[in-house]
KEZANU-197863 format. One record per residue: y negated, z negated, x of N, C-alpha, C in turn; residue in three letters. Coordinates in steps of 0.1 Angstrom, whole numbers, plus 5000, padded with zeros to 4 digits. Layout:
N
YZXYZXYZXALA ...
This chain:
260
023064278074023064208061023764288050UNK 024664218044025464288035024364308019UNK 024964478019023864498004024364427993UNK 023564357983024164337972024064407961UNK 023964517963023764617950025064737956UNK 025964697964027064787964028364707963UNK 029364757961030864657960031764747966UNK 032964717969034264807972035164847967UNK 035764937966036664987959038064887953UNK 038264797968039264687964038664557954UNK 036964557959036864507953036764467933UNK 036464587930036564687916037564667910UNK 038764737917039964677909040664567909UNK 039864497923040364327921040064307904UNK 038564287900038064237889038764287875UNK 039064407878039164477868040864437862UNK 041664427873042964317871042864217866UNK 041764117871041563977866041063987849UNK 040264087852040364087834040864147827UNK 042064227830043364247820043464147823UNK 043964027830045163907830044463817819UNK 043163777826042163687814042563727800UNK 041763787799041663887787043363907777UNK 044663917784045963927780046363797775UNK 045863717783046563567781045563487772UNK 044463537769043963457757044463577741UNK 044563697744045163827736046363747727UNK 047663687735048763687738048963567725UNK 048363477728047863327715047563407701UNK 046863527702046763567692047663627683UNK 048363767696049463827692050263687689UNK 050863597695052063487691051963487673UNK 050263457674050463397657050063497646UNK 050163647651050563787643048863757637UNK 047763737642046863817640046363967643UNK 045464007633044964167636044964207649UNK 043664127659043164177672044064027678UNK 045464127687045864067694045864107706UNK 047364117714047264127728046664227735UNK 047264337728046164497737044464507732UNK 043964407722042464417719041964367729UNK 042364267726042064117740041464187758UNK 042564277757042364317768041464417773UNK 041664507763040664647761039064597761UNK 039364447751037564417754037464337762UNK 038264247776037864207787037464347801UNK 037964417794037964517802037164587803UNK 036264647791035364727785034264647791UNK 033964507784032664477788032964427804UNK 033964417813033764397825033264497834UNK 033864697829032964797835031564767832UNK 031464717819030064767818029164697823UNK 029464547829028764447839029164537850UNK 029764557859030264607867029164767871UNK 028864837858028264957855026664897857UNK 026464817852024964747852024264717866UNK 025864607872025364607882024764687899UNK 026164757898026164827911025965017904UNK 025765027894025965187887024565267894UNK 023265167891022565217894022265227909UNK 022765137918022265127934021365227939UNK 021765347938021165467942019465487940UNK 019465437927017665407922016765237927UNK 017865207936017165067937015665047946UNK 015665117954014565187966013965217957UNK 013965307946012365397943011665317936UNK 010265327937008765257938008765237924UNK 009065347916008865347899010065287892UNK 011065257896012165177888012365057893UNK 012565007882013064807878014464807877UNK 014864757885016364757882016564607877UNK 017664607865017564497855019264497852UNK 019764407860021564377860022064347844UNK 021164297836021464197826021264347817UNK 020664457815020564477804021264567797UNK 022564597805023664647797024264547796UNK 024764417799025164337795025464287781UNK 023864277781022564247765023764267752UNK 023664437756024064527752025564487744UNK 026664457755027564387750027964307738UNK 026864147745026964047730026564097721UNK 025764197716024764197707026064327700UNK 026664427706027464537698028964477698UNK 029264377705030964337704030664307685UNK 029464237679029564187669031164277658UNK 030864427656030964497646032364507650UNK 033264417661034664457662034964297654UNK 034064217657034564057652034864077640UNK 033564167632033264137616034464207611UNK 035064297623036364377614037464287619UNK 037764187622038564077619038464017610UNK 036964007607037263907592037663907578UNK 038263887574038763937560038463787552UNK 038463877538037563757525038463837514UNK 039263707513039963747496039663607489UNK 038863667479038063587467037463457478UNK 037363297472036863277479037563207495UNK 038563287500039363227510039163347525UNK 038263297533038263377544038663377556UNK 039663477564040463427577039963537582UNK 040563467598040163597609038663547618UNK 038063437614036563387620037163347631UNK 038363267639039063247651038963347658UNK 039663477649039963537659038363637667UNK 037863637655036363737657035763677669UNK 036063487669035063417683035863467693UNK 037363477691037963477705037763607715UNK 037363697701036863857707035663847715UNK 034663777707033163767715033363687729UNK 034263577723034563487743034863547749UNK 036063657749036763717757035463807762UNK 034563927756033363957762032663927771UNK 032663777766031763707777032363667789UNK 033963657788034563597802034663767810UNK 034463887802034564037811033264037818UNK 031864007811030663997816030763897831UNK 031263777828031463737842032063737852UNK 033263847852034163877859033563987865UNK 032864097857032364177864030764157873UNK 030364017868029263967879030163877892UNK 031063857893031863837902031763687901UNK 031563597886031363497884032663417883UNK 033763437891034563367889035463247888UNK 034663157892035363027886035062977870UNK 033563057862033363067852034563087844UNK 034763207846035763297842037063257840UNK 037463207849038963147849038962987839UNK 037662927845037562797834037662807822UNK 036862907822035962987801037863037794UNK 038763097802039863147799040762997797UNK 040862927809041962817805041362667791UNK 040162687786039662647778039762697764UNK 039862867766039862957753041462907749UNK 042262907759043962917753044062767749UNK 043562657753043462507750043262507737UNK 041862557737041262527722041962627707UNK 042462747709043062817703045062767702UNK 045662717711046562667713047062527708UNK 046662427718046462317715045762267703UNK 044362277704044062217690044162217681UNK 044962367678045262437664046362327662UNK 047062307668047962247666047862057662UNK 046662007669046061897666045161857655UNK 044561977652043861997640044861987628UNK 045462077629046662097613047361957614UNK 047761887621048661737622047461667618UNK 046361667618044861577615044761557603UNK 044461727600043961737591044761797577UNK 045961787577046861827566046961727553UNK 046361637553046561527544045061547535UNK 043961637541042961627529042561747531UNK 042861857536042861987534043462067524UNK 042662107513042662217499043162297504UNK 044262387496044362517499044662587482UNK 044362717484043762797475044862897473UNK 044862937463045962997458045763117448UNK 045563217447045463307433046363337432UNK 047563367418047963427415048163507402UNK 048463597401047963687390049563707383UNK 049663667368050863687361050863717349UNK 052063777342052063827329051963687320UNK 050863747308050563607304051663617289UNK 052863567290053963497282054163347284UNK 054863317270055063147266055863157279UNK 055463007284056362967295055763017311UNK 055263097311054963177324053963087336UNK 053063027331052462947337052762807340UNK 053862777332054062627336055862607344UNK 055762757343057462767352055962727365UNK 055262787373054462797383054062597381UNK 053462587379052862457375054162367380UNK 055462377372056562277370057162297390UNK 056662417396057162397409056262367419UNK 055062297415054262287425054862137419UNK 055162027407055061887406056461907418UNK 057361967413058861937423058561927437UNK 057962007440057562017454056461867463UNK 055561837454054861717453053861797459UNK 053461897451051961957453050961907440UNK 050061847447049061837435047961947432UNK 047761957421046562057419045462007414UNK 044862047421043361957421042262017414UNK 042562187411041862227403042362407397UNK 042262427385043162567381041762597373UNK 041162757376040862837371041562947362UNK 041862997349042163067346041363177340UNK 041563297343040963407336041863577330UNK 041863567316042863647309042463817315UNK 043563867312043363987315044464087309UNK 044564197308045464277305045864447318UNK 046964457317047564567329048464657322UNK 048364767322049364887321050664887328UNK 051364837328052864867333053265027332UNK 054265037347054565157347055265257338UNK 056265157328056865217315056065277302UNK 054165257309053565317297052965147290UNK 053965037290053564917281052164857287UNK 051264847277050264737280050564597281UNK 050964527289050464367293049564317294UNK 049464177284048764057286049063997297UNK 047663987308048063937324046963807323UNK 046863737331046063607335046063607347UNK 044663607348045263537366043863367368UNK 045663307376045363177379045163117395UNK 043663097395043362997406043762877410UNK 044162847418044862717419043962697433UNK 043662527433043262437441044562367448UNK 044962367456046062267458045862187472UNK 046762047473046661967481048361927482UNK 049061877494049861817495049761677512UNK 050561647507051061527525052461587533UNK 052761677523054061797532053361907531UNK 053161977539052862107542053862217545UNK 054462167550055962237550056762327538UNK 056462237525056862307514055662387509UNK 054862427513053862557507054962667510UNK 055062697522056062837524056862827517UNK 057962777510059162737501058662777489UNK 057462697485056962717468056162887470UNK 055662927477055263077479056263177473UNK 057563127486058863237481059063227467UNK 059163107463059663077449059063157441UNK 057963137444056363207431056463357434UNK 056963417445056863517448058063627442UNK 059163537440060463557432060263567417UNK 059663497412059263497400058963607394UNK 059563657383060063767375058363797368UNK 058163647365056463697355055263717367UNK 055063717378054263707386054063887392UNK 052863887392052764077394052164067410UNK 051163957409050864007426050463797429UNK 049963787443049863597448048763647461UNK 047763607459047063567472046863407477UNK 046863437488046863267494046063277507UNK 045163147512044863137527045963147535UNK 047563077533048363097547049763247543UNK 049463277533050463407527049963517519UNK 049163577523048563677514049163817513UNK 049463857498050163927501050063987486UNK 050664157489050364197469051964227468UNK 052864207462053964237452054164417450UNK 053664527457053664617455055064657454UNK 055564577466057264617470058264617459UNK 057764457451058264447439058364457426UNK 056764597424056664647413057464727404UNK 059064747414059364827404060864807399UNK 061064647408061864537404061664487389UNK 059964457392059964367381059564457367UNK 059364607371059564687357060364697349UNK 061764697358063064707353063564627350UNK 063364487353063064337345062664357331UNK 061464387331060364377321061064517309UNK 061564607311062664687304063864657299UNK 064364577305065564527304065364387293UNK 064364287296063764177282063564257273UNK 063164367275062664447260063464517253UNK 064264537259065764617251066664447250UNK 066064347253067464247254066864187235UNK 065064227236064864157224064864267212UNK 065064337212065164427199066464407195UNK 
């Protein structure tokens, strides 16, 4: 009778293959769309939690005979779902109230769970749980956004020097574009420029909606070009102007010698 508390060497690295591949090819969807934890995360944690199933199960064998120990497969497992959390939560990022990265955080915890059954040698689980992860991450992303582009808000902050005109140059390229704004928070503020000058700054919340989606990226660049604009966050472009702070000084020097 064959033991079940030992495996083989071929067997070992069979699994341990299957979950780089698993593990790469749900990775790979991620890497494509330039998230944080992409292809080599993916993998490291089908891999990680597959020793450690792997470690659970057959690690102990040696103590399985003695009268005083319980041998318990699941409880480095446990172990797993419960500590993969603190790699998810470092995917998630939260600028003001717009937060990304909760995709990728699940896809880390799935991928866990498809190494947990690779290393119980659960494999048709495994392969299904994997060609379902790239479906739903793949495909529907894609069926979702064509769904749902027509009543989905998107959020906008951008922060600008507050001069006549400055806000409604921004404003006058969201009407051209056929973006509606559905709602603008404004809140004043002031910034030190690097020439020593103190600026009047504002920064403006924008709500927005459109039925083209396509021209958000277009009106970004535009806003992002924009001589009065210091930094732009957004759900699909987030990004700070650091590159162009010292463009737009020499801008902001150059108005000031143009008006004296």
């Amino acid at each position: 009778m064959e033991n079940i508390w030992t495996i083989s060497e071929y067997e070992l690295t069979i699994r341990l293959l299957i979950s780089a591949l698993c593990g790469g090819f749900i990775g790979l969807e991620r890497e494509l769309s330039n998230h944080a934890a992409g292809f080599r995360t993916h993998i490291l944690v089908c891999i990680g939690s597959t020793c450690i199933m792997l470690l659970s199960i057959y690690g102990f064998s040696q103590f399985v005979d003695e009268i005083n120990v319980r041998v318990d497969p699941a409880r480095l497992a446990a172990q797993v779902i419960t500590g993969i959390g603190f790699l998810g939560a470092g995917a998630i990022m939260r600028n003001g109230s717009m937060i990304s990265g909760l995709t990728t955080a699940a896809s880390i915890w799935v991928v866990a769970a498809i190494g947990l059954c690779i290393g119980a040698g659960f494999m048709y689980l495994a392969f299904l749980a994997t060609v379902l992860v790239v479906i739903i991450l793949f495909v529907l992303n894609k069926v979702e956004n064509a769904m749902m582009r027509h009543w989905r808000k998107r959020e906008v902050m951008i922060h600008l020097i507050d001069r006549p005109g400055a806000l409604a140059n921004i404003t006058s390229l969201f009407a051209r574009y056929d973006i509606q704004i559905s709602n603008m928070v404004m809140k004043s503020d002031s910034r030190m420029m690097e020439d020593g000058v103190k600026m009047p700054t504002m920064e403006v919340r924008f709500q927005l909606k459109t039925k083209k989606p396509k021209f958000f990226s277009i009106v970004m660049e535009l806003i992002v070009a924009n001589k009065d604009v210091i930094g732009m966050e957004s759900e699909f472009d987030v990004r700070t102007l650091e590159r162009n702070k010292q463009a737009n000084t020499e801008q902001l020097s150059k108005n000031k010698e143009a008006n004296l």
